[in-house]
N, CA, C and O atoms as a GROMACS GRO file, in nm:
protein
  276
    1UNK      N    1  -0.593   3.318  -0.055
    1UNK     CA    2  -0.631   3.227  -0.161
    1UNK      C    3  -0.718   3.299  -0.262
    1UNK      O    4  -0.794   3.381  -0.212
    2UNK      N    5  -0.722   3.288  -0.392
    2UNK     CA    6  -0.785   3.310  -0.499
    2UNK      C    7  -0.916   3.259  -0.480
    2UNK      O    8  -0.939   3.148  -0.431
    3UNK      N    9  -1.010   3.349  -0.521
    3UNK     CA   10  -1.164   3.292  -0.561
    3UNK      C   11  -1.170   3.227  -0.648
    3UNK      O   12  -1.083   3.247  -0.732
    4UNK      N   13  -1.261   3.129  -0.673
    4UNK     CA   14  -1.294   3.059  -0.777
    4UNK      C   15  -1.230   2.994  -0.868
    4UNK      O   16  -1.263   2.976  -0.985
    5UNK      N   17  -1.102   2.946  -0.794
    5UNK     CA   18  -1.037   2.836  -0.897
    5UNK      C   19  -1.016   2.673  -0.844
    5UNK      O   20  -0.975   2.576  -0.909
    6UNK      N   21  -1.070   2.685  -0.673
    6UNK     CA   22  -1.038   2.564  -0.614
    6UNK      C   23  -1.167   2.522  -0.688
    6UNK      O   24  -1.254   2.606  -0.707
    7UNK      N   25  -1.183   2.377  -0.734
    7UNK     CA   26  -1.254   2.283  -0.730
    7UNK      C   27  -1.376   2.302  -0.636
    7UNK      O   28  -1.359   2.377  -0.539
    8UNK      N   29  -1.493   2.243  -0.652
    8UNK     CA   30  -1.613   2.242  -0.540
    8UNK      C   31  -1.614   2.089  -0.486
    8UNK      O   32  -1.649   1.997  -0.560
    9UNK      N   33  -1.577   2.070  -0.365
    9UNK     CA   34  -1.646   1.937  -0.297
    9UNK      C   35  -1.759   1.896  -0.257
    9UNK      O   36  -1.847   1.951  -0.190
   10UNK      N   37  -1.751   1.800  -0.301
   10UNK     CA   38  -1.934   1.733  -0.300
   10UNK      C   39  -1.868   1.611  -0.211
   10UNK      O   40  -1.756   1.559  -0.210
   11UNK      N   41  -2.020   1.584  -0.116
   11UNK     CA   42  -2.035   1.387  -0.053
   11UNK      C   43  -2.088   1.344  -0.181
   11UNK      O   44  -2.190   1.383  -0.238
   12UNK      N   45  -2.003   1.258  -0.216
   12UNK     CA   46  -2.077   1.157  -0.315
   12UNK      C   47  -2.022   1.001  -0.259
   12UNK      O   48  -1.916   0.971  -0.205
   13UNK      N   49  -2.154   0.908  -0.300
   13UNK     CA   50  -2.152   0.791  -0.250
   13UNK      C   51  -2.034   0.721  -0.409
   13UNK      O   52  -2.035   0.752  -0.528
   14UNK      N   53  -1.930   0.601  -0.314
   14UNK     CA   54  -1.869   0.513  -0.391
   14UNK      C   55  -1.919   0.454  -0.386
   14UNK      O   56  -1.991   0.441  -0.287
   15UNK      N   57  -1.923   0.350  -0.510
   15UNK     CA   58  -1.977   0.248  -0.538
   15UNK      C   59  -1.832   0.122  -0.524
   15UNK      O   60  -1.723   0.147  -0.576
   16UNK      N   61  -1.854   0.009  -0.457
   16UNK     CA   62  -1.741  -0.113  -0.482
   16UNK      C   63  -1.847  -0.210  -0.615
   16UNK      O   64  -1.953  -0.195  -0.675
   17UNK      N   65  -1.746  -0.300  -0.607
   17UNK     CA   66  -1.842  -0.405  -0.738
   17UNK      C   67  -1.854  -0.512  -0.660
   17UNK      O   68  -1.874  -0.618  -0.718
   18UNK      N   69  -1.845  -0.513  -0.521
   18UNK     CA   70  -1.890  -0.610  -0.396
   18UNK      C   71  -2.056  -0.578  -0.379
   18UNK      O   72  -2.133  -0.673  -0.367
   19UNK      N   73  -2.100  -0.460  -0.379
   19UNK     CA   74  -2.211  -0.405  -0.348
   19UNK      C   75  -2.197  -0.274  -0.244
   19UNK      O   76  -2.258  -0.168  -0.228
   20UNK      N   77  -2.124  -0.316  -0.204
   20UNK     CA   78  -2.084  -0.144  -0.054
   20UNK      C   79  -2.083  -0.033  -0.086
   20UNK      O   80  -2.027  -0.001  -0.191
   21UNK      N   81  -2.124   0.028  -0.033
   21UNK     CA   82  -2.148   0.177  -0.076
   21UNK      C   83  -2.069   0.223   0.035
   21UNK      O   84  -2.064   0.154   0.136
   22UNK      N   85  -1.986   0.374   0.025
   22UNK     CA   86  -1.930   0.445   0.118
   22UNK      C   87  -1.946   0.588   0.069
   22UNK      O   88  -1.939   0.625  -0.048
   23UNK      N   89  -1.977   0.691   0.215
   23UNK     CA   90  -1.992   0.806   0.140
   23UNK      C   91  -1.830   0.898   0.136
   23UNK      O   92  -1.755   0.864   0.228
   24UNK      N   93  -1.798   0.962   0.080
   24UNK     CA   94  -1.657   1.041   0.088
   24UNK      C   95  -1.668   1.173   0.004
   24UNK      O   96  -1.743   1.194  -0.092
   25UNK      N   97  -1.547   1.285   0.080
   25UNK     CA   98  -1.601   1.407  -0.040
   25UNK      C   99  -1.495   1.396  -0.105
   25UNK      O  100  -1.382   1.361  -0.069
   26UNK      N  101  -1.541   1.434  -0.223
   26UNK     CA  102  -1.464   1.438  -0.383
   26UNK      C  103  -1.526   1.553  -0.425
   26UNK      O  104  -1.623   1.618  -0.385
   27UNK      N  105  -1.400   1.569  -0.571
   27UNK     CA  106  -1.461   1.668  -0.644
   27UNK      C  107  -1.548   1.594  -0.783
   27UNK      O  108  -1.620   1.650  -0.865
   28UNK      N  109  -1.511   1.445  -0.772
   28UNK     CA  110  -1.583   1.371  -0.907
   28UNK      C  111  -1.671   1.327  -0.857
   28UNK      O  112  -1.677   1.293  -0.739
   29UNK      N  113  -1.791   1.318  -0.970
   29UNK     CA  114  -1.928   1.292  -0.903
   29UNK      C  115  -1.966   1.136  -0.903
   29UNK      O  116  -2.039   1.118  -0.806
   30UNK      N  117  -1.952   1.044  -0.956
   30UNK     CA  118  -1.944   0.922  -1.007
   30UNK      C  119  -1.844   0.874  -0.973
   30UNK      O  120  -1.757   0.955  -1.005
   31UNK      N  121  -1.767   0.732  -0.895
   31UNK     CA  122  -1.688   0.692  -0.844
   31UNK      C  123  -1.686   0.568  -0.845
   31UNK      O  124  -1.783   0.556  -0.770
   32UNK      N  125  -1.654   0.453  -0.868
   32UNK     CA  126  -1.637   0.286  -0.861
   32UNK      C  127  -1.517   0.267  -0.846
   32UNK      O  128  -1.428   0.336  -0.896
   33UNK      N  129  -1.500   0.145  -0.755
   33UNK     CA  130  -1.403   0.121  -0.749
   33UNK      C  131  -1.400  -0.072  -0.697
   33UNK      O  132  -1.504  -0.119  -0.652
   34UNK      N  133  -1.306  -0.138  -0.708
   34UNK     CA  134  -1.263  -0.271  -0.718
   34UNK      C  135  -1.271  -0.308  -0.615
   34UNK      O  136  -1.362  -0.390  -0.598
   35UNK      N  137  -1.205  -0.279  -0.522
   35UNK     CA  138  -1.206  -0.335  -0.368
   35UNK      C  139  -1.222  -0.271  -0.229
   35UNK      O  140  -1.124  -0.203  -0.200
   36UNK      N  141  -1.292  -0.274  -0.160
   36UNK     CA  142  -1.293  -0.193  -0.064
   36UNK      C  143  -1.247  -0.312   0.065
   36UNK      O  144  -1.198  -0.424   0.051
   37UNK      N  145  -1.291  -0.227   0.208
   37UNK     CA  146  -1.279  -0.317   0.349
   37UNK      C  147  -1.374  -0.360   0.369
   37UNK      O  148  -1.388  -0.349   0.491
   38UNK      N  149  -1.479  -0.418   0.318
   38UNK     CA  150  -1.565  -0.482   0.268
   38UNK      C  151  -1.534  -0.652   0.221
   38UNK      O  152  -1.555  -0.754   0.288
   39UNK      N  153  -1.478  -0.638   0.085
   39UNK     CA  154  -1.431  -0.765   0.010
   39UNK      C  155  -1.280  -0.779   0.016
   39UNK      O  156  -1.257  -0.896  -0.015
   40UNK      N  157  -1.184  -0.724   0.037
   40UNK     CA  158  -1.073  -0.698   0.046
   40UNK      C  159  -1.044  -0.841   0.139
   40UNK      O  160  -1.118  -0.859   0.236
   41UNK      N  161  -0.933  -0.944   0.108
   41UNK     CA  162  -0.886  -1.079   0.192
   41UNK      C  163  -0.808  -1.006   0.308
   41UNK      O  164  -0.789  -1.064   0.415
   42UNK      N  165  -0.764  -0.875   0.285
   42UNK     CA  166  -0.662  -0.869   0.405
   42UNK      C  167  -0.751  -0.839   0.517
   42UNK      O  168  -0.745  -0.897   0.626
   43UNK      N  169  -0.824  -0.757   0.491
   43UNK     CA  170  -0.929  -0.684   0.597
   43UNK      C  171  -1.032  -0.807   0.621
   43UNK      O  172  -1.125  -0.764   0.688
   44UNK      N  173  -1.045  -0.907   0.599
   44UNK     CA  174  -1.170  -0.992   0.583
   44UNK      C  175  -1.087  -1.086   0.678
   44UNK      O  176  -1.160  -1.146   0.757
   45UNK      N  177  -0.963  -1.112   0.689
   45UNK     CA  178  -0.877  -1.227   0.767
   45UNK      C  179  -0.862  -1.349   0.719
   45UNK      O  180  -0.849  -1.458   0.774
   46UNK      N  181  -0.865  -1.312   0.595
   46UNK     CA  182  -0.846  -1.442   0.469
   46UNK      C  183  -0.689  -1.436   0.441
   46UNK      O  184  -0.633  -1.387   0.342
   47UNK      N  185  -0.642  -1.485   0.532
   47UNK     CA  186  -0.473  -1.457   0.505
   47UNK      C  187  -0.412  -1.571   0.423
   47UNK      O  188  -0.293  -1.580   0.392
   48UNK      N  189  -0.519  -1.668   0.388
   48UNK     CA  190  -0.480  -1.767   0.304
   48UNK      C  191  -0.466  -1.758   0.129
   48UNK      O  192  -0.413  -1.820   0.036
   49UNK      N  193  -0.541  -1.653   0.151
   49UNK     CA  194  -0.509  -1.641   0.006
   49UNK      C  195  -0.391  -1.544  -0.026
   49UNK      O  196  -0.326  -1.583  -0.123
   50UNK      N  197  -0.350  -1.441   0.023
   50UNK     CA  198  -0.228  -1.362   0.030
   50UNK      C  199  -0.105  -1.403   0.021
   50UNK      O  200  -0.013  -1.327  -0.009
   51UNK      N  201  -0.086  -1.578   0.056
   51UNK     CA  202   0.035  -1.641   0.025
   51UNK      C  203   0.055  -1.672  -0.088
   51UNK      O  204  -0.012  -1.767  -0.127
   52UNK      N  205   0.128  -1.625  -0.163
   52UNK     CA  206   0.186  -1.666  -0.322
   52UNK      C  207   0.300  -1.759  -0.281
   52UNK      O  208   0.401  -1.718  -0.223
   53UNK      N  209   0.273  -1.918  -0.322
   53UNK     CA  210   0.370  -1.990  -0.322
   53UNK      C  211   0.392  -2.079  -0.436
   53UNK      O  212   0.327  -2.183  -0.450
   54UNK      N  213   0.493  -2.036  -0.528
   54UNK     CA  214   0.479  -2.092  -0.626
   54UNK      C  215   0.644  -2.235  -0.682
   54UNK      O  216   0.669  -2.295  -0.786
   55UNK      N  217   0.697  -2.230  -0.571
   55UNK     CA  218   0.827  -2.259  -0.550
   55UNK      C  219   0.851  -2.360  -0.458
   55UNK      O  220   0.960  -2.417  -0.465
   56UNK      N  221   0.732  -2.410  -0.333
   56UNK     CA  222   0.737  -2.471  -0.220
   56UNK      C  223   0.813  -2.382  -0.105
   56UNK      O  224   0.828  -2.449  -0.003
   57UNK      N  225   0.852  -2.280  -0.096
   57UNK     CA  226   0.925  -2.170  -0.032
   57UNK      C  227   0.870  -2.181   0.147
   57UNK      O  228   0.940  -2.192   0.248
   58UNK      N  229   0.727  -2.172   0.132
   58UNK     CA  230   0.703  -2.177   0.274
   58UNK      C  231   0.738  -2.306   0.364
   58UNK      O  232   0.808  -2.314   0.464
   59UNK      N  233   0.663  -2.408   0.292
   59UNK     CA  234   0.682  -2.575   0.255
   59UNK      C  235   0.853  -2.593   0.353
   59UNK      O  236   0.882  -2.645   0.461
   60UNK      N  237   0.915  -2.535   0.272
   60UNK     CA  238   1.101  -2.546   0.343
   60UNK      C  239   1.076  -2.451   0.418
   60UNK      O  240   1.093  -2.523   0.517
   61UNK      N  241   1.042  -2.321   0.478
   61UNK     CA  242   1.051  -2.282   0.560
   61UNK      C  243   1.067  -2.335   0.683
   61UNK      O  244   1.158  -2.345   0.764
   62UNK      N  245   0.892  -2.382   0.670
   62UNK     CA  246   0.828  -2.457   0.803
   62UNK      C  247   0.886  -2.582   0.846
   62UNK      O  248   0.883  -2.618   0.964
   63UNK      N  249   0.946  -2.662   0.736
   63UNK     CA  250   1.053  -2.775   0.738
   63UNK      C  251   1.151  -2.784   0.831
   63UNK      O  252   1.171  -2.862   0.924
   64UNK      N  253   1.230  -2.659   0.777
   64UNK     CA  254   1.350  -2.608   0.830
   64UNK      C  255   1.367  -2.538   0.975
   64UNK      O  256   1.462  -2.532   1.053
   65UNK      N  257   1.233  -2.487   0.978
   65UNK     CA  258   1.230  -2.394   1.117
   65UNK      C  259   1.085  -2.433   1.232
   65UNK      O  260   1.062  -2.389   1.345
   66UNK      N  261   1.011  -2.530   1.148
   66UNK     CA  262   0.906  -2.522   1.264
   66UNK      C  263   0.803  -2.459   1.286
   66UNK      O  264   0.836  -2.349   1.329
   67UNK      N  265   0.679  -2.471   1.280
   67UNK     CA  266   0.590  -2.405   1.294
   67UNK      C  267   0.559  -2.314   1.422
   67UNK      O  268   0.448  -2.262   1.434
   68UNK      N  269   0.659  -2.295   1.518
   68UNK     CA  270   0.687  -2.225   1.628
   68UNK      C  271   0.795  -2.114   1.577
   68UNK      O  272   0.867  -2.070   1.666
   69UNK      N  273   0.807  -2.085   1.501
   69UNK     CA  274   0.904  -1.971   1.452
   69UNK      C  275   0.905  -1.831   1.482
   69UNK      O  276   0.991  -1.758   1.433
   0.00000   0.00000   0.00000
C-alpha cells in the first residue's frame, strides 16, 4: 500500500435528532443523522405504524383469511 493517501480515521461521536449519541470511526468529523435504533418504529416494536394502508387491503385480507393466517 502507498503512504499517505488513505484517509485518517477518527472515533467521532454521531449525533441523531432523537438526542442519541453513538460513537463510530469515520473519516468525517461532524456527523447527524435522522434516525437511529433509538427512535426508529421498527427497532422500537411500533409495527403499527409501518402499515401503509391506503386501499382497505389489509381490512380484505383479514376478511378473507382470518386473523389466524
Amino acid at each position: 500500500m502507498k503512504k499517505a493517501i488513505h484517509p485518517e480515521l477518527k472515533l467521532v461521536t454521531v449525533k441523531c435528532t432523537c438526542g442519541a449519541e453513538h460513537m463510530f470511526w469515520s473519516t468525517r468529523e461532524d456527523i447527524k443523522i435522522d434516525l437511529c435504533s433509538n427512535c426508529h418504529p421498527f427497532y422500537k416494536g411500533d409495527t403499527s405504524s409501518l402499515i401503509v394502508d391506503t386501499e382497505g387491503r389489509v381490512q380484505k385480507f383479514k376478511n378473507k383469511y382470518g386473523d389466524n393466517y
